[in-house]
C-alpha positions as CSV (number, residue, x, y, z in Angstrom):
1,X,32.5,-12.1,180.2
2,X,34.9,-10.2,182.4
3,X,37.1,-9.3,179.7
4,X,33.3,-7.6,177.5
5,X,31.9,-5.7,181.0
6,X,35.9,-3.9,180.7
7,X,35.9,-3.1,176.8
8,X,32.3,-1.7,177.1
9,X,33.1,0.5,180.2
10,X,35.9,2.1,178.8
11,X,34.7,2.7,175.6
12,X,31.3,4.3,177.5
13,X,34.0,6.4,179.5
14,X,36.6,7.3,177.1
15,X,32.8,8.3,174.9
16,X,31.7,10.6,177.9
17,X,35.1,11.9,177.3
18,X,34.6,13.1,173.5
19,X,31.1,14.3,174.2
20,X,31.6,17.9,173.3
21,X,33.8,18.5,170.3
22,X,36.5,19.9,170.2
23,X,36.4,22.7,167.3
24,X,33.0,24.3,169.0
25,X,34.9,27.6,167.8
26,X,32.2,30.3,167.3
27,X,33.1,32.0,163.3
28,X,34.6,35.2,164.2
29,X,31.5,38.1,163.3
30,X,32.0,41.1,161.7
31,X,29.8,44.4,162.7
32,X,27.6,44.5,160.0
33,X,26.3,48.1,159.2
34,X,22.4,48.6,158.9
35,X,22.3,50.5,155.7
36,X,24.9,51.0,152.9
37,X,27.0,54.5,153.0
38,X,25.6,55.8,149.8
39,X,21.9,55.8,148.7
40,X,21.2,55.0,145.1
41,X,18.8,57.8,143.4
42,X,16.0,57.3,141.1
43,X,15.7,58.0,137.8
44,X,12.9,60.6,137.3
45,X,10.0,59.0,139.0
46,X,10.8,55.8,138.8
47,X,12.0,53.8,141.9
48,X,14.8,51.1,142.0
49,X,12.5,48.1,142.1
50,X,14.1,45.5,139.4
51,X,14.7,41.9,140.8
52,X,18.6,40.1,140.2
53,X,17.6,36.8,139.3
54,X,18.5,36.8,135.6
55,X,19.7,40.3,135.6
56,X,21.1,40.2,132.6
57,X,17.7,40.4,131.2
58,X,17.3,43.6,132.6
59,X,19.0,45.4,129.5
60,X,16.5,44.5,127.3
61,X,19.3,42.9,124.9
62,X,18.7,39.7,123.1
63,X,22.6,39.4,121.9
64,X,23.7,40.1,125.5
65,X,21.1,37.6,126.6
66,X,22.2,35.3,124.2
67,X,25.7,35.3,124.8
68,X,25.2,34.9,128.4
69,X,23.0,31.8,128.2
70,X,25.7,30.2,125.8
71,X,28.7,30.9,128.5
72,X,26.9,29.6,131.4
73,X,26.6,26.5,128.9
74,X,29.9,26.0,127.4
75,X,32.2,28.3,129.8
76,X,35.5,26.1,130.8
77,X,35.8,27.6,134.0
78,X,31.8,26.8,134.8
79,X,32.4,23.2,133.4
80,X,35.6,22.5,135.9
81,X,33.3,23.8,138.7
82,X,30.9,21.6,138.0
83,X,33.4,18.9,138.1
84,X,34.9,19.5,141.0
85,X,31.3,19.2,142.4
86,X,30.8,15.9,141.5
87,X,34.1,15.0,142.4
88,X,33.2,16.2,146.0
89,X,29.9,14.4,145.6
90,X,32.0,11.5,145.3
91,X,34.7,12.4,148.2
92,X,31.6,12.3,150.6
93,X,30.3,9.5,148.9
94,X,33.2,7.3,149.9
95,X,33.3,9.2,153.5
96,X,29.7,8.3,154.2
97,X,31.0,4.5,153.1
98,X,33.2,4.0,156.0
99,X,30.3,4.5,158.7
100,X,28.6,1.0,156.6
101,X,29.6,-2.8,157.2
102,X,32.0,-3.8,154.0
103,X,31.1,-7.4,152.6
104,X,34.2,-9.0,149.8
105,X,33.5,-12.5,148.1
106,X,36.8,-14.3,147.1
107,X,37.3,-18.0,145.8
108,X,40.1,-19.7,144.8
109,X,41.5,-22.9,143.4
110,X,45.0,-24.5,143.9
111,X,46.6,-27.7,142.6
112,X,50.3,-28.7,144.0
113,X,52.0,-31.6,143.1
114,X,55.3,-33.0,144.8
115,X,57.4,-35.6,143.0
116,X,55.6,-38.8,142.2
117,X,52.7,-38.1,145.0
118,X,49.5,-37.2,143.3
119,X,48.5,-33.9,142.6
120,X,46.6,-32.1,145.7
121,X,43.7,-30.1,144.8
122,X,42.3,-27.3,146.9
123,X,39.4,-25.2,146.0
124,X,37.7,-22.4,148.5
125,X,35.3,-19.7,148.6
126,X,34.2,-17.8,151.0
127,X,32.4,-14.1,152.4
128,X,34.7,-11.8,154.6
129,X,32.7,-8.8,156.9
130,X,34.2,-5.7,158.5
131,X,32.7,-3.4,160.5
132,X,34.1,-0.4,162.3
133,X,32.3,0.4,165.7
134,X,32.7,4.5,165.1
135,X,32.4,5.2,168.8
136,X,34.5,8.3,169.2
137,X,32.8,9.7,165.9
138,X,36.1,10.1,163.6
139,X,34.6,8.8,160.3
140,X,30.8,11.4,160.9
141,X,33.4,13.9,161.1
142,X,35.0,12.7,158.3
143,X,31.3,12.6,156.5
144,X,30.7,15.6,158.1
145,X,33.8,17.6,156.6
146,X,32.7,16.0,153.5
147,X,29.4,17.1,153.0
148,X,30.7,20.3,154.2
149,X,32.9,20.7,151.0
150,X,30.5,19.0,148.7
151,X,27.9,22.5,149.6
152,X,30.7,24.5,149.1
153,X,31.4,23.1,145.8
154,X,27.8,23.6,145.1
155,X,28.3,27.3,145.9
156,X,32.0,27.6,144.4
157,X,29.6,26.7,140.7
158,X,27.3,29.4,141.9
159,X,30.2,32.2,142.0
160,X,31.6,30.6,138.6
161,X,28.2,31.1,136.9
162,X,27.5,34.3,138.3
163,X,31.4,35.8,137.4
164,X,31.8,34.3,133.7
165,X,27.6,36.2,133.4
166,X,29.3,39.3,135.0
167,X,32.3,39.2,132.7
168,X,30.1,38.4,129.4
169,X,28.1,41.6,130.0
170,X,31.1,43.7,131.3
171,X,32.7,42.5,127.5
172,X,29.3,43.5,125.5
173,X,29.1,46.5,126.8
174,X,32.3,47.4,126.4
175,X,32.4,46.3,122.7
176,X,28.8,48.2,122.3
177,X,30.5,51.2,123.8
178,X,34.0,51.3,121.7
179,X,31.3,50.8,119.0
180,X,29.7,54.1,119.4
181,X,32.6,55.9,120.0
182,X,34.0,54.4,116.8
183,X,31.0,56.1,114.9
184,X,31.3,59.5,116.7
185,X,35.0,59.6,115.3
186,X,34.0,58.9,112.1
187,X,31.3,61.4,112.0
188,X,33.7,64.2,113.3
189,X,35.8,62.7,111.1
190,X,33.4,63.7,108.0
191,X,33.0,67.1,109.5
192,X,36.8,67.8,109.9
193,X,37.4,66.7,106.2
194,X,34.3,69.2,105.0
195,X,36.1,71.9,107.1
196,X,39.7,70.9,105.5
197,X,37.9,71.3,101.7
198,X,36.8,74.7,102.9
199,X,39.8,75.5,104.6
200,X,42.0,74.2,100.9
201,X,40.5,76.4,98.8
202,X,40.4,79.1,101.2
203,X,44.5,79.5,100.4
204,X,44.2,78.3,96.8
205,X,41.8,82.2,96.9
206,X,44.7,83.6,99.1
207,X,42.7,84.0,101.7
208,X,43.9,81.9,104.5
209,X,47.9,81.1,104.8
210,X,49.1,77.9,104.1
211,X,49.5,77.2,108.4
212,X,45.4,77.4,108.1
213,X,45.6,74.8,105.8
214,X,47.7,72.7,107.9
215,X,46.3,73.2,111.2
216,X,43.1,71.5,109.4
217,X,45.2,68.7,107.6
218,X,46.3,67.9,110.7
219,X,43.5,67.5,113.1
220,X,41.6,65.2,110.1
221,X,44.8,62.9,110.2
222,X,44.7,63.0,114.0
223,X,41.5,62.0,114.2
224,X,41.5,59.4,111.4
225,X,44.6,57.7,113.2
226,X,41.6,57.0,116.2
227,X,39.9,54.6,113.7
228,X,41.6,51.7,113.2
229,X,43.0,51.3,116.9
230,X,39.2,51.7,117.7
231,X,38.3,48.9,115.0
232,X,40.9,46.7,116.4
233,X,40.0,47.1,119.9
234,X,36.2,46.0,118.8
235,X,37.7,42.9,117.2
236,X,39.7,41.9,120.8
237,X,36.8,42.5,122.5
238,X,34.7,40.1,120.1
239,X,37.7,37.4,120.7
240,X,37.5,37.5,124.0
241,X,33.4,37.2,124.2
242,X,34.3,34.0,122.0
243,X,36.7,33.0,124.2
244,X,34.4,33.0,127.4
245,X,31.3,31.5,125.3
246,X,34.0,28.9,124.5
247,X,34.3,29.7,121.0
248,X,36.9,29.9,118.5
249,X,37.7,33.4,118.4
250,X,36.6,35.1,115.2
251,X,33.4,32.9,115.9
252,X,31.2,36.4,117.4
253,X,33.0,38.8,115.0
254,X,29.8,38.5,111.8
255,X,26.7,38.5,114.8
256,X,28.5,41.6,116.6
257,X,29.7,43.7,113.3
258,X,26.4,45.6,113.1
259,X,26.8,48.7,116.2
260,X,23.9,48.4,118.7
261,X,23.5,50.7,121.3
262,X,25.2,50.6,124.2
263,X,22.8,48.3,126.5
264,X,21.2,50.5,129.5
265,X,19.1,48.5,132.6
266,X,16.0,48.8,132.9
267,X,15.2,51.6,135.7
268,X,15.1,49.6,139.6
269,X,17.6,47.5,141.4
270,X,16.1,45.8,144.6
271,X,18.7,47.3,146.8
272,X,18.8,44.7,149.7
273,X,20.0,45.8,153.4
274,X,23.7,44.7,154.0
275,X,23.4,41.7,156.1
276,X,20.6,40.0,153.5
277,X,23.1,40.7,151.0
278,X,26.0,38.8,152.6
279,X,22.9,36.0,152.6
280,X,22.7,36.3,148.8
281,X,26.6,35.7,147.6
282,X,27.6,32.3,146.6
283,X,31.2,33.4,147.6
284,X,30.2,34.4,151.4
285,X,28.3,30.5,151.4
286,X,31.6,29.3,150.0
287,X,33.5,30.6,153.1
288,X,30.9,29.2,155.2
289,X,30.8,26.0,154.4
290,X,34.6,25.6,154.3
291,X,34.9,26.4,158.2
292,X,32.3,24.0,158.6
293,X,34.7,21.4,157.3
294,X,37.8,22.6,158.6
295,X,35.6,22.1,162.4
296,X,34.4,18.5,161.4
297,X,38.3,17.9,160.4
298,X,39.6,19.1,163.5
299,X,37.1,16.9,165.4
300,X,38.1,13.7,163.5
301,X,41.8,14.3,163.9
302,X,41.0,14.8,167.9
303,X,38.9,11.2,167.2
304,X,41.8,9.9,165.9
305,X,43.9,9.8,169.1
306,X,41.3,7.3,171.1
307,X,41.2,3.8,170.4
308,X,39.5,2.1,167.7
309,X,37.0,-0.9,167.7
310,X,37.0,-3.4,164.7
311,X,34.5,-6.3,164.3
312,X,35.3,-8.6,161.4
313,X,34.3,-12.0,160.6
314,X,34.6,-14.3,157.0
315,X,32.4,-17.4,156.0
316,X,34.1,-20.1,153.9
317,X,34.2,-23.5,152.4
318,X,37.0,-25.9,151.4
319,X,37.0,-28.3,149.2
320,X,39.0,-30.6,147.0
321,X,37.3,-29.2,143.7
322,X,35.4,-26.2,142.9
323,X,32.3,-28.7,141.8
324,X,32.6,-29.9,145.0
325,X,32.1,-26.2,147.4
326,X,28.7,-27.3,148.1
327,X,29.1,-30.2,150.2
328,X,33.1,-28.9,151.5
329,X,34.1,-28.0,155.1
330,X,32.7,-25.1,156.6
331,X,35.2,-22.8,158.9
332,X,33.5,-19.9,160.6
333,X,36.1,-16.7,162.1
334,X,35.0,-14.0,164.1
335,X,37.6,-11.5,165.0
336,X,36.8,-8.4,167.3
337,X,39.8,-6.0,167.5
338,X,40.7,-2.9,169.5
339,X,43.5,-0.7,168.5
340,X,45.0,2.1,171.1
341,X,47.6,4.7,170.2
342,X,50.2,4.3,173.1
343,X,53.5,6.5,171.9
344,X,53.6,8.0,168.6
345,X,56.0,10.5,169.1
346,X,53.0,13.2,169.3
347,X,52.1,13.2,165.6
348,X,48.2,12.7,166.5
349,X,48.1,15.8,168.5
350,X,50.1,17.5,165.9
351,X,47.6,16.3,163.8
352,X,44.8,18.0,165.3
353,X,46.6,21.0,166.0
354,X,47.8,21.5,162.1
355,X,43.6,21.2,161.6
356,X,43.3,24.1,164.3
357,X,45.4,26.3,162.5
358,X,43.5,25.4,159.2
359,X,40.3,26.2,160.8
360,X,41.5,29.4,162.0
361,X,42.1,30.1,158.2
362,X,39.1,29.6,156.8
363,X,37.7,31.6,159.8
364,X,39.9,34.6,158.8
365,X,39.2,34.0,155.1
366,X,35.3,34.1,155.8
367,X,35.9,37.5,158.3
368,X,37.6,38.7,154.9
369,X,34.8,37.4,152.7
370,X,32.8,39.4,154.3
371,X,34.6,42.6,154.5
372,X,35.1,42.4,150.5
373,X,31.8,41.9,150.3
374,X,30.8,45.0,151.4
375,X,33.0,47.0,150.0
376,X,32.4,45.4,146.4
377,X,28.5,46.9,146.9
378,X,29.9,50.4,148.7
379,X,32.1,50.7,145.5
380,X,29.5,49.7,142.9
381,X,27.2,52.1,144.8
382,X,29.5,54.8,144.9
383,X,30.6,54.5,140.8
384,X,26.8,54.0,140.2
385,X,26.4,57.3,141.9
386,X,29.3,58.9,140.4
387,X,28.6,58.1,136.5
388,X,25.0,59.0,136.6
389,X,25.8,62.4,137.6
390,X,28.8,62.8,135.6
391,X,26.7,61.2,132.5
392,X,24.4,63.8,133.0
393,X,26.6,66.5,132.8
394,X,28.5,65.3,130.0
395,X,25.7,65.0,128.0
396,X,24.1,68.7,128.2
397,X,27.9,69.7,128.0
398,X,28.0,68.1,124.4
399,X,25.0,68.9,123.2
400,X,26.1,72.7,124.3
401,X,29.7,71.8,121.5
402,X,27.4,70.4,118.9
403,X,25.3,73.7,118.7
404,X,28.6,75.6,119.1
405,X,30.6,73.5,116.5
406,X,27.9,73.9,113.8
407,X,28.0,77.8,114.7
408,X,31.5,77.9,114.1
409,X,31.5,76.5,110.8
410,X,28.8,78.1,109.4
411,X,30.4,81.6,110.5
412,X,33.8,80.2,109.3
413,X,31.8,79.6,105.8
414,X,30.7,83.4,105.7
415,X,34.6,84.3,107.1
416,X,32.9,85.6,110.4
417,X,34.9,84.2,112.4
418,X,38.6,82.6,111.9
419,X,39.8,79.4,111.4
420,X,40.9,78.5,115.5
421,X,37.3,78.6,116.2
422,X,36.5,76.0,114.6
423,X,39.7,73.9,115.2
424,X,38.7,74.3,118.8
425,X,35.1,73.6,118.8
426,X,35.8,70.6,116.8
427,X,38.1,69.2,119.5
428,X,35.9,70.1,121.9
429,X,32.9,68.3,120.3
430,X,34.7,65.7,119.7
431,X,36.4,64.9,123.2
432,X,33.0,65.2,124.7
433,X,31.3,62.7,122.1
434,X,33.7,60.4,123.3
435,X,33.1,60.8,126.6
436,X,29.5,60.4,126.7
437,X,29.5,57.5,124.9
438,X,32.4,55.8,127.3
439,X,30.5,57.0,130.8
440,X,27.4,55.6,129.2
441,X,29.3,52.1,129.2
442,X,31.3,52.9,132.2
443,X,27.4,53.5,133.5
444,X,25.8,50.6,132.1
445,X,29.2,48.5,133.9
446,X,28.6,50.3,137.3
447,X,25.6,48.3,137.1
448,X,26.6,44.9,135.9
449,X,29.3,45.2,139.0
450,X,26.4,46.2,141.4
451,X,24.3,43.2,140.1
452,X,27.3,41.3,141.1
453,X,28.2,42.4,144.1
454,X,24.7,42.1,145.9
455,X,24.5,38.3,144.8
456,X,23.2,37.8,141.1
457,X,20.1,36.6,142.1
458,X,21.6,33.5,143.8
459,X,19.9,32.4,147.2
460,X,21.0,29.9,149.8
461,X,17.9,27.7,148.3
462,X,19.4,27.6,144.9
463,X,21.7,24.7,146.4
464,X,18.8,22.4,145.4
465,X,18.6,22.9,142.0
466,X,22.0,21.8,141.3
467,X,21.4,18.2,139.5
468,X,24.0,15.4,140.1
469,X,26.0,16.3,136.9
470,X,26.6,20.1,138.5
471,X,24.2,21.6,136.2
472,X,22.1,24.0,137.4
473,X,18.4,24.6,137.3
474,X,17.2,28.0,135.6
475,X,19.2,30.8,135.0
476,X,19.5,32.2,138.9
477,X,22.3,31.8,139.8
């Protein structure tokens, strides 16, 4: 009795002990600014007012919709996150096992003889217990750690989904946009070839030198040359949409040969303040959740350097035969057993001071988390911004070459004006073609990136609809 009244009361003290943990370590903030740095503007008089969650659907594209449904299926990377969820489903799974009682049936049988003696028979079976008295909390900071990285598995497949959806649209629109550009070549390329017929039998008639003639030969071949880099550049791009729908890569090349338009949003994003945003990104959850468990691992290494209490106890019967179990001896054992670290050379407290030093890793990685999360929606802003105004003066500026390109030609047809005029006004047309039709993708991107950047749609209460396989619910996140 003397010997229980001492285990109890120093197990209650060395407890009082351990009552605070050890890794209460506030997250180091960041100062958060109220509003972003650079306002987004309307377009005309309608106000940014379209939602994230499926944003995709917000370029009115059934291709790109398509294509995006079929690599949040089928996408390798999105598959090995949803793995490694259920693998960490299964890490705190065998955590949350140690805090239980563990029950093992064995039996055996055993026949010995010894020269000309008879043969002795043995035959047992029996139930052995084990329960670990977790006083000093190191295996619930074990589970705790655990289900710490399971939630941050569950947002690691959030960021997966929402990236390979980012990177799908990022590819269509670029393929849509080399697209377009590949029919503005070919259309100045028409023009420059009409020009060149003029300009041939303008010298056959001695009217224009022969450098007339090659000055024209010369910017058709220039141009042509554009074509078939262009065409395989459209073909790379299709591979690669293959390759992140999972798909062999000629697989998209038939059901993206006919040129759409290049996809624009709908007019509207709901442009959160900064610190709701930082509440919307898988990524900045991901952080989270792994200082959580670095602070429940630093607490069960700190658990680890108190002593441990065991309880353990089998059941068993012996007999000569295994028929004969049921009417055999009976042997009861009960074992309690308390285990104290006394010198280990210091490798428990290195132990919890290697988990310190983790923690204050994953508290620097979330303090950067953050940061990059801000400036990913400053910079989105800020190109948003930048192409919208830049797409705007790009296109009265080519619509300005097209009326002054067909002026040129028709005056070169009447031999108004001479042959440079229209060399440069066809360049200039040209050049400016292309360039509308690239900030239109570059502006169509901006907003992909934005989309990205504040979240995707994803919310802290997604976490739920991630079934026990990894898959997710809807298309949210």
């Amino acid at each position: 009795m003397l010997h229980r009244i001492v285990l109890v009361g120093a197990a209650t003290l060395l407890s009082a002990c351990r009552s605070v943990p050890l890794s209460s370590i506030s997250t180091p903030g960041v100062a958060v600014p109220a509003a972003w740095s650079t306002a987004l503007q309307s377009h005309g008089d309608m106000p940014y007012r379209t939602g994230l969650t499926a944003w995709w659907d917000n370029f009115d594209d059934p291709m790109l919709t398509m294509l995006v449904g079929q690599a949040l299926k089928d996408n390798t990377n999105v598959m090995s996150a949803q793995a490694a969820l259920r693998q960490a489903r299964a890490i705190r799974d065998v955590a949350g096992a140690a805090l239980l009682p563990a029950l093992a049936f064995s039996s055996s049988a055993q026949q010995s003889k010894t020269g000309s003696a008879g043969a002795n028979r043995v035959a047992t079976a029996g139930i052995d217990a084990s329960w670990e008295a977790d006083l000093f909390g190191a295996n619930r900071y074990g589970l705790r750690a655990a289900e710490a990285s399971t939630n941050a598995a569950v947002t690691t497949l959030a960021s997966a989904r929402l990236s390979i959806a980012a990177e799908v649209a990022l590819a269509y629109i670029q393929l849509r946009g080399t697209q377009a550009r590949l029919a503005i070549a070919r259309a100045n390329l028409g023009s420059q070839r009409e020009t060149l017929q003029i300009t041939g039998w303008r010298v056959q008639a001695g009217l224009l030198t022969a450098l007339e003639g090659e000055q024209a030969r010369a910017a058709s071949e220039q141009t042509e040359a554009q074509i078939p880099a262009l065409e395989a550049n459209i073909a790379q791009i299709a591979h690669a949409l293959a390759l992140l729908c999972a798909l062999p890569p000629a697989r998209l090349q038939a059901q993206l040969a006919l040129a759409r338009p290049v996809p624009q949003p709908r007019a509207g994003i709901v442009l959160s303040v900064p610190a709701e945003t930082l509440r919307q990104r898988p990524d900045i959850a991901t952080a989270e959740h792994q200082v959580r468990a670095a602070m429940a691992r630093v607490d069960a290494a700190d658990a680890l350097r108190y002593p441990e209490f065991r309880l353990a106890g089998s059941l068993g019967l012996h007999a000569a035969s295994l028929t004969g179990l049921a009417s055999g001896e009976v042997a009861r054992t009960i074992l309690a057993n308390v285990a104290a670290p006394l010198l280990d050379g210091g490798s428990r407290q290195a132990q919890v001071r290697a988990q310190q030093a983790a923690l204050e890793q994953a508290q620097l990685s979330y303090r950067e988390a953050i940061l990059a999360a801000l400036k990913d929606v400053e910079d989105a802003l800020l190109a948003l911004e930048s192409d919208r105004k830049r797409l705007s003066h790009l296109g009265y500026a080519a619509e300005a070459a097209a009326n002054a390109e067909l002026l040129a030609r028709q005056r070169y047809a009447g031999g108004v004006v001479d042959f440079q005029v229209v060399l440069d006004t066809q360049r200039s047309l040209l050049a400016l073609q292309d360039a509308v039709a690239s900030t239109s993708a570059d502006f169509s991107a901006s907003h992909v990136r934005l989309y990205k950047a504040l979240g995707g749609g994803w919310s802290r209460g997604h976490a739920a609809g991630v079934g026990p396989d990894g898959a997710v619910d809807g298309q949210a996140q």
